[in-house]
C-alpha positions in Angstrom: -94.7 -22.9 -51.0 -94.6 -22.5 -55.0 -91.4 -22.6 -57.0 -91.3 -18.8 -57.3 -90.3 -18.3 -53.3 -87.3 -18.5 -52.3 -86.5 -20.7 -49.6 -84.5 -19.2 -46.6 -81.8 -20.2 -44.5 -84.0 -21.7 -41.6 -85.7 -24.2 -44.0 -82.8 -25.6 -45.3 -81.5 -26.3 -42.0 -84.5 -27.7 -41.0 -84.4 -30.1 -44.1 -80.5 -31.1 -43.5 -79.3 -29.6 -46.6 -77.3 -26.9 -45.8 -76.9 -27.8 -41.7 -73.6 -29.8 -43.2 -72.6 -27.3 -44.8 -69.8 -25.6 -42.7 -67.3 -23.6 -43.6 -64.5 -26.0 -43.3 -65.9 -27.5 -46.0 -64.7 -25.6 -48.4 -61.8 -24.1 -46.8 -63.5 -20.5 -46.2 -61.3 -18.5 -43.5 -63.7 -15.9 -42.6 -60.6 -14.1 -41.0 -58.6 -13.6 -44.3 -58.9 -10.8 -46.2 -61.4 -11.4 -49.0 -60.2 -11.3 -52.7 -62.2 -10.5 -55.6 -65.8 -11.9 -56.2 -65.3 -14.9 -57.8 -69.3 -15.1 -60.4 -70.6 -18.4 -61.8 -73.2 -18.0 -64.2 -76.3 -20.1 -64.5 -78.5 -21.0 -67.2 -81.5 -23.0 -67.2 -84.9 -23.4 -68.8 -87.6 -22.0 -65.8 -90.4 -21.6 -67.9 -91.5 -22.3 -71.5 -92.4 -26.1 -72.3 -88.9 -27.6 -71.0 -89.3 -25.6 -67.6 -89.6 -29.2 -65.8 -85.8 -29.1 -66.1 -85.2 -26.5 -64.2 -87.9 -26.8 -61.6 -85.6 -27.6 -59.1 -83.3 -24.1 -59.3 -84.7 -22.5 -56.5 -84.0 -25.1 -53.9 -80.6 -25.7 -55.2 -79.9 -22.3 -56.0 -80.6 -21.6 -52.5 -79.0 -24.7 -51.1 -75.8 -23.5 -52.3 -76.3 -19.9 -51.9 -76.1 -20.9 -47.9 -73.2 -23.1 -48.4 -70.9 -20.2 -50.1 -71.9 -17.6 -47.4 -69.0 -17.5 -45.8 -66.6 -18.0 -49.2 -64.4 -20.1 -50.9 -61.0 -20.8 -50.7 -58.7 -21.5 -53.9 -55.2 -20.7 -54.2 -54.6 -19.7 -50.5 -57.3 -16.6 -50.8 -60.6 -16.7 -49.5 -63.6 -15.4 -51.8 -66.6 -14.1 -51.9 -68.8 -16.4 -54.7 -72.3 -14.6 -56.6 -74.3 -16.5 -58.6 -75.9 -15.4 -61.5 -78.8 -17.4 -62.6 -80.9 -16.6 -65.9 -83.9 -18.3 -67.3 -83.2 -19.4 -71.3 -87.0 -19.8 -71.2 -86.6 -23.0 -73.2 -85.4 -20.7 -76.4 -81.9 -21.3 -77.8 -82.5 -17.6 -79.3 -83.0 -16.7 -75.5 -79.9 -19.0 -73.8 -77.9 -17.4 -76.2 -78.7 -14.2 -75.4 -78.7 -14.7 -71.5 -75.2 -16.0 -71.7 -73.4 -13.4 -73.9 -75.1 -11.0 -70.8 -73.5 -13.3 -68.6 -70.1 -13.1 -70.4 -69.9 -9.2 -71.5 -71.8 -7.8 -68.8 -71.8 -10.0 -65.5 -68.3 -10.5 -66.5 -68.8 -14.0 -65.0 -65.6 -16.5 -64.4 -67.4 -19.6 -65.0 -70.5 -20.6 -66.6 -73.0 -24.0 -65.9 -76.2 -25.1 -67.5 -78.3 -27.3 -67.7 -81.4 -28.6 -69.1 -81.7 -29.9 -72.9 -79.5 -28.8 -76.4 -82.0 -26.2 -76.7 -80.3 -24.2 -73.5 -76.9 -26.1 -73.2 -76.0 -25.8 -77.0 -76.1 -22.3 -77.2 -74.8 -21.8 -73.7 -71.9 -23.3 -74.7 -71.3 -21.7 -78.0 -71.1 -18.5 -76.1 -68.2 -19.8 -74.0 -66.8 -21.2 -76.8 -66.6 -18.1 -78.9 -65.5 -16.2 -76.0 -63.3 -18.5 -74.2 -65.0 -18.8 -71.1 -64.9 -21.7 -69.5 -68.0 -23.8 -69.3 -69.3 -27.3 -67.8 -72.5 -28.4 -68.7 -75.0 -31.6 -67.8 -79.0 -32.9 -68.6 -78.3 -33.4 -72.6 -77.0 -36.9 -74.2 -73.7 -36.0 -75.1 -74.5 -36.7 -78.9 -76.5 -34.1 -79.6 -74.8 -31.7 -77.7 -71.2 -32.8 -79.4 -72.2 -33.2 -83.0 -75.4 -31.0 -82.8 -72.2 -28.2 -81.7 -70.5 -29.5 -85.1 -68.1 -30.7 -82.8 -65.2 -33.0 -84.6 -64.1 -36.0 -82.5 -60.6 -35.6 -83.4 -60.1 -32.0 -81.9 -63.0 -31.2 -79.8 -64.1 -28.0 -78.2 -61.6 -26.1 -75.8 -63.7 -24.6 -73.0 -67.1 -26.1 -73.3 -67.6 -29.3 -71.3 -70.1 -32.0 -70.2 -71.1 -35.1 -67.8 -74.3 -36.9 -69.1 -75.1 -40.1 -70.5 -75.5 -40.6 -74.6 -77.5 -42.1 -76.9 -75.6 -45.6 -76.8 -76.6 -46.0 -73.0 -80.0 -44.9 -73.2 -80.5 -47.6 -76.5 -79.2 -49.9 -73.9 -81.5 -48.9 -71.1 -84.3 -49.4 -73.8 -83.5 -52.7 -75.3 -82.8 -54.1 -71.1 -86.5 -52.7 -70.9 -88.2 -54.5 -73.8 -85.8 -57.6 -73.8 -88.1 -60.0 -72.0 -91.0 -58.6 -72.8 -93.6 -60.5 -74.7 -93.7 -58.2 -78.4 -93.8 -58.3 -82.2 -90.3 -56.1 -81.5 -91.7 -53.6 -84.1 -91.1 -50.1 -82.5 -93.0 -46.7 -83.5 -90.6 -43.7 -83.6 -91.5 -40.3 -82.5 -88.7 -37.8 -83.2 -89.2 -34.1 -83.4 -87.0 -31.8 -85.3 -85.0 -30.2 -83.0 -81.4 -30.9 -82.2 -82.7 -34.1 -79.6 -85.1 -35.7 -82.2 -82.6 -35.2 -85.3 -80.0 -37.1 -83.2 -82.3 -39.9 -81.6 -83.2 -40.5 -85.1 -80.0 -40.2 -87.1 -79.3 -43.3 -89.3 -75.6 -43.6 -88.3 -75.6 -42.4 -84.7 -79.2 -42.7 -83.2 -82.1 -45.5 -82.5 -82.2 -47.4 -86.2 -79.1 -48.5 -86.3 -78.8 -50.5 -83.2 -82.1 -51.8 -82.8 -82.1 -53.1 -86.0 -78.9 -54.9 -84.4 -80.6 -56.3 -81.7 -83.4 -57.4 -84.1 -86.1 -54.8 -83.4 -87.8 -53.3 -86.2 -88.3 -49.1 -86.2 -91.1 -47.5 -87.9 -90.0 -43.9 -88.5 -92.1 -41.7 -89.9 -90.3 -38.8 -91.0 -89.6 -35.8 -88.1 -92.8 -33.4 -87.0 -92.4 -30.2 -85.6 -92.6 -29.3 -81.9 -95.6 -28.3 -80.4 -97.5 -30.2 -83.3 -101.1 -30.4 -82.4 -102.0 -33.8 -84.7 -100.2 -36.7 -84.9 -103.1 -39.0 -86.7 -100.3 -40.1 -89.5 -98.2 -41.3 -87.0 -100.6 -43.1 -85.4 -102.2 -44.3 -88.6 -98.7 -46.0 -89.5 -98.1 -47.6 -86.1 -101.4 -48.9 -85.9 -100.9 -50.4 -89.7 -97.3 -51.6 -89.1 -99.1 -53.4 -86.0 -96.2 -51.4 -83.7 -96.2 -53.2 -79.9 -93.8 -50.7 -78.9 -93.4 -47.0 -79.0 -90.6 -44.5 -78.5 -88.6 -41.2 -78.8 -87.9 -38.0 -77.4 -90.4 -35.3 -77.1 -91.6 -32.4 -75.3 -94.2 -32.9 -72.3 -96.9 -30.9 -74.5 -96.4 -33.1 -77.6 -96.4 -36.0 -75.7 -99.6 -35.4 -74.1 -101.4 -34.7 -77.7 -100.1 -38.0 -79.0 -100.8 -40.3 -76.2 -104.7 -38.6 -76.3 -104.7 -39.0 -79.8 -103.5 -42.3 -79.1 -106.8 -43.4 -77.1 -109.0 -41.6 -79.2 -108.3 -43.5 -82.6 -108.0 -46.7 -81.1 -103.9 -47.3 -80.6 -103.0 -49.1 -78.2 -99.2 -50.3 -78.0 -98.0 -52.8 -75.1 -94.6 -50.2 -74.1 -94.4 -46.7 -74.5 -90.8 -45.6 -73.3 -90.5 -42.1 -74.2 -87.3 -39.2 -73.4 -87.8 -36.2 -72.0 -91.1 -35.8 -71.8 -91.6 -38.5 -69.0 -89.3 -37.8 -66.4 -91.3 -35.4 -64.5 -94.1 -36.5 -62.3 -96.5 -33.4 -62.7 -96.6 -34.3 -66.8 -97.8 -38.5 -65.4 -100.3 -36.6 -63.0 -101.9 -34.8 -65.4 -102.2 -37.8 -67.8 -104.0 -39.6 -64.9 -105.2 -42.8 -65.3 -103.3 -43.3 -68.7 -100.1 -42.1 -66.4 -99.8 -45.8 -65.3 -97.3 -48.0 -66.7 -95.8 -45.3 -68.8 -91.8 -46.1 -69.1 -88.8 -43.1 -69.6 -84.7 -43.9 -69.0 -83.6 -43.2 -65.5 -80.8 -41.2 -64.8 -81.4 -40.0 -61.5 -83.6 -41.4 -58.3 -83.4 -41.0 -54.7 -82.5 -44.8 -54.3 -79.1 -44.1 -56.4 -76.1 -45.2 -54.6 -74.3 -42.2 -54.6 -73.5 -39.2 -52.1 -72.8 -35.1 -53.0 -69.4 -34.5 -51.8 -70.2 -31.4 -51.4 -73.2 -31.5 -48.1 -72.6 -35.6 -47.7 -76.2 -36.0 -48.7 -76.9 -38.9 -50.2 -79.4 -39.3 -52.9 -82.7 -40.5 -50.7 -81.0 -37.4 -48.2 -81.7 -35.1 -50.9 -84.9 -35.8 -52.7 -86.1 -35.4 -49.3 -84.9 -32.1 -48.1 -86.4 -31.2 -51.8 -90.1 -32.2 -50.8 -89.6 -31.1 -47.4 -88.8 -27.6 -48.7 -91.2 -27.3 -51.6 -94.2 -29.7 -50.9 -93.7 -31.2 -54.1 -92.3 -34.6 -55.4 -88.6 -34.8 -56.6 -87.9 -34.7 -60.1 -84.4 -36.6 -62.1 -82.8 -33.2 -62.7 -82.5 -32.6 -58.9 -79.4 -34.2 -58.6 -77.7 -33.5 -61.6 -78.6 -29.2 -60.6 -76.7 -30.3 -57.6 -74.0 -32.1 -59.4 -73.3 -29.3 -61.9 -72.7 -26.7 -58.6 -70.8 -29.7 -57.0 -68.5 -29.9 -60.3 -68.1 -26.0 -60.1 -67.4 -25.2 -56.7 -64.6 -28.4 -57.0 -63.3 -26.7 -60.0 -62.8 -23.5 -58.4 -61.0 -24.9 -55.3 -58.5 -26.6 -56.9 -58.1 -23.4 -59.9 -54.4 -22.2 -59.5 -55.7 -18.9 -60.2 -59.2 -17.2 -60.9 -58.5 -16.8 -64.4 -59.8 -18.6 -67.8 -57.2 -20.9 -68.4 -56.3 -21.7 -64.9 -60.0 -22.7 -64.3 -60.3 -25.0 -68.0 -56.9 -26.6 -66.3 -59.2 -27.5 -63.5 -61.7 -28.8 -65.0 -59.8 -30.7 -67.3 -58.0 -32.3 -64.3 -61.4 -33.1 -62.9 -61.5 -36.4 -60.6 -64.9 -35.9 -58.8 -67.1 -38.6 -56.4 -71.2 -36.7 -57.3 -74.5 -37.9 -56.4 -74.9 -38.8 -59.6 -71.7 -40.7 -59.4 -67.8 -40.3 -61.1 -67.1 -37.4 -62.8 -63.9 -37.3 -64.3 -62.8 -36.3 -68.2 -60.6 -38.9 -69.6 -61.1 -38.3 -73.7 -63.7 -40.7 -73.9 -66.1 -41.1 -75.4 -64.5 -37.6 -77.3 -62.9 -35.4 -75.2 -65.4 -33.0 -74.1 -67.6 -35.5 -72.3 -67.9 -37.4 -69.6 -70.7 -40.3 -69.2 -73.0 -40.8 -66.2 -74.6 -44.3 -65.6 -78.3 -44.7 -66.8 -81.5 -47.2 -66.4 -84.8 -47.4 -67.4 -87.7 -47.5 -65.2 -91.5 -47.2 -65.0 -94.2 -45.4 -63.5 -96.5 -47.1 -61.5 -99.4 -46.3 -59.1 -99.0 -47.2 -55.6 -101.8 -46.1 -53.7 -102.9 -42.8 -54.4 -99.7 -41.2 -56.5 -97.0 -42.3 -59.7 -93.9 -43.7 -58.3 -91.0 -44.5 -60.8 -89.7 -47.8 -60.0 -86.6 -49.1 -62.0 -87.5 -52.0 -63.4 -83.8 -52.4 -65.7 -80.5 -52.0 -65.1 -78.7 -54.1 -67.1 -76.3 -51.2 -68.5 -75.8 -50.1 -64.4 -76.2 -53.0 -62.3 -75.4 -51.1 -59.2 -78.2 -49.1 -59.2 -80.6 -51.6 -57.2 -84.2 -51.8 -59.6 -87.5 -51.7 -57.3 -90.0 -54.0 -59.6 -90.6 -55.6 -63.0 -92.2 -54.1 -65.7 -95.9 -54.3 -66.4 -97.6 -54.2 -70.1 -100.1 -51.6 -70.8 -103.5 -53.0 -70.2 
C-alpha cells in the first residue's frame, strides 16, 4: 500500500485504531438533529523536500475521518465534522496560499498544521490576519514565535502552538555529548531559512549556550537550501579539528554534506543533526553511513503517553501505522494525531461554533496527548505550549535502523533503550 491510497474503514479496525473509536466517545447522538457542518482545515507539507513531515496524513487523516462519522457533540448539538486537508508542498508561498483558500473559500471554523516554519508560519499568519482560530505543532516554538515577529509581551491572539524549543533541544544535545569522549569543538550547519536563522541566532540559538556549557561552535556563516557543495564547511571543521557536528537541515542537504563528508576525508566522532534525521527512509538511503547517526527525539513508540482520543498508547499506535501502510513509523505520527486530538477537544468543550468561542477553548486548554500535557499557561510566552524532548540514535539491529534513545536527561520519564556509540 503506498501513501497515496487511502486506507478504508476495515483496515483500521483491523489495526485497532479506529475499533475504539465509538460514538460515545465524543458525545455523538446520532438521534439528534444535526447542526451545521462544523470544517477544520489542514495544512501539511506532502511532497516537496519536507514531505517526511507529513507522511503520516493519510493514516491519520483517515483514522479520524472514521472516528467523526457519526459527529460531534459541543454545546448540546450534534455535528457533522469535514476535514479539509491541503498540501503547502513544503512552500511558505504555497501554505499561504492554501490557507487563505481554506479561510475565504472553505469557510473553515478552525485551522491545524503542522510540519516546519516553512508551512506553520504562514499558516498561522493567515489566521492571524483573519482572525481564525488556529493551533499548530512540529516547529520549535522560537522560530515560529519570533520568526512571526511575535512580541513576548503581547503575543498573537488566534494563532497557537505545542512543541518543544530551542532551549530543550540544546539540552537534549549537550545530555548527548556530555560523557562523550571529544575536543567539545562543534561544526555548525545552519541554513537560511526561518529554522537555521534561529538555531544560529547569537542571543537565542546554539552559541550562546554551548559556549555556557564549555563547547566551542564553529559557525560558518548560513548557506542556502538545497546547496549542492558544502567543501568550505567542511574545509573549516576539518581545520578547527571539529569532533562534533550539528544543525538543522533539510534531508537533501543533509545527504550532500554527509557524502561530501566521506569524500574529502571528514570524519567527526557525533553528528546530531534537526530535521533532516528523524525519518527512517532519509538513514535507509544513507546506508551504511546511516549507522550511529544522532537527531533530538520528540516522539517514539516507547513514549509513556496514551491519545485520549482512541486510548492508544504510543507502541498501540506506531503499530496500527505499519500495519496499515507497510512502512516504519516516523516522529510526526503522534504529534499528526495530537494536533486532531487538541482539535476535536477544543471543539467539544466550544460554547459555540463561532471564532471567539472556539480561541476561548483553546485558551482554556487542559489536555492528557500521546505526546503528553497540553495545556497553555503563558509560558514560555503566551502562545506556546512545550512538549518534552530527548535525544537518541540510530543504530542497526539486524537488518534495519532503529532509533534508540540513548539521553534523557531533560525528560527522565521517557525510558532510553541504549548508550551512545562514536562514529567509527
Amino acid at each position: 500500500m503506498t501513501d497515496n491510497q487511502r486506507l478504508n474503514r476495515r483496515t483500521l479496525i483491523k489495526t485497532g485504531a479506529a475499533a475504539i473509536a465509538m460514538p460515545a466517545l465524543l458525545g455523538a447522538n446520532s438521534a439528534s438533529a444535526q447542526a451545521k457542518v462544523i470544517k477544520i482545515g489542514h495544512v501539511s507539507p506532502r511532497t516537496g523536500p519536507l514531505a517526511g513531515f507529513g507522511e503520516a496524513d493519510t493514516f491519520i487523516l483517515e483514522q479520524v475521518r472514521g472516528i467523526l462519522g457519526s459527529g460531534l457533540q459541543s454545546g448540546g448539538k450534534s455535528y457533522k465534522v469535514e476535514i479539509v486537508s491541503k498540501d503547502s508542498q513544503s512552500s511558505g508561498s504555497r501554505a499561504a496560499e492554501v490557507a487563505s483558500e481554506l479561510i475565504q473559500r472553505d469557510k473553515v471554523d478552525l485551522l491545524v498544521t503542522a510540519g516546519t516554519p516553512d508551512t506553520t508560519n504562514p499558516v498561522s499568519d493567515q489566521a492571524e490576519v483573519n482572525e481564525v482560530p488556529c493551533v499548530a505543532t512540529n516547529c520549535p516554538w522560537q522560530p515560529y514565535f519570533f520568526g512571526r515577529k511575535g512580541d513576548p509581551a503581547k503575543g498573537f491572539n488566534w494563532t497557537y502552538l505545542f512543541f518543544w524549543g530551542l532551549e530543550d533541544v540544546i539540552a537534549a544535545f549537550l545530555a548527548l555529548w556530555d560523557g562523550a569522549p571529544t575536543n567539545k569543538v562543534v561544526g555548525g550547519l545552519f541554513p537560511n531559512d526561518a529554522d537555521g536563522n534561529a538555531w544560529g541566532d547569537k542571543e537565542r540559538g546554539l552559541p550562546p549556550a554551548l559556549a555556557a556549557a564549555g563547547y566551542k561552535l564553529l559557525d560558518p556563516g548560513r548557506y542556502q537550501v538545497m546547496n549542492n557543495d558544502f567543501s568550505s564547511q567542511i574545509a573549516a571543521f576539518k581545520a578547527a579539528n571539529a569532533e562534533i557536528v550539528t544543525g538543522n537541515m533539510i534531508p537533501p542537504d543533509f545527504s550532500t554534506f554527509w557524502s561530501q563528508a566521506a569524500q574529502q576525508g571528514f570524519k567527526p566522532k557525533i553528528v546530531t543533526i534537526g530535521k533532516a534525521l528523524l525519518f527512517p527512509s532519509v538513514i535507509n538511503s544513507l546506508g551504511a553511513r546511516g549507522n550511529g547517526l544522532t537527531s533530538e527525539v520528540w516522539w517514539t513508540p516507547n513514549h509513556p503517553f496514551k491519545s485520549g482520543l482512541t486510548g492508544q498508547n504510543c507502541a498501540q499506535l506506531a503499530k496500527a501505522y505499519e500495519d496499515a501502510t507497510k512502512r516504519p513509523w516516523s516522529q510526526p505520527i503522534g504529534f499528526q494525531h495530537a494536533l486532531f486530538e487538541v482539535a476535536i477537544d477544543v471543539l467539544k468543550r466550544a460554547k459555540a461554533i463561532e471564532p471567539k468561542a472556539i480561541l476561548d477553548s483553546i485558551v482554556a486548554t487542559n489536555y492528557q496527548s500521546i505526546v503528553g500535557p497540553v495545556q497553555w499557561t503563558g509560558k514560555p510566552v503566551k502562545n506556546v505550549t512545550k512538549t518534552p524532548l530527548v535525544a537518541g540514535q540510530w543504530q542497526r539491529k539486524g537488518d534495519k535502523f532503529e532509533l534508540v534513545i540513548t539521553a534523557n536527561r531533560p525528560a527522565p520519564n521517557i525510558p532510553t533503550g541504549g548508550k551512545l556509540e562514536l562514529l567509527s
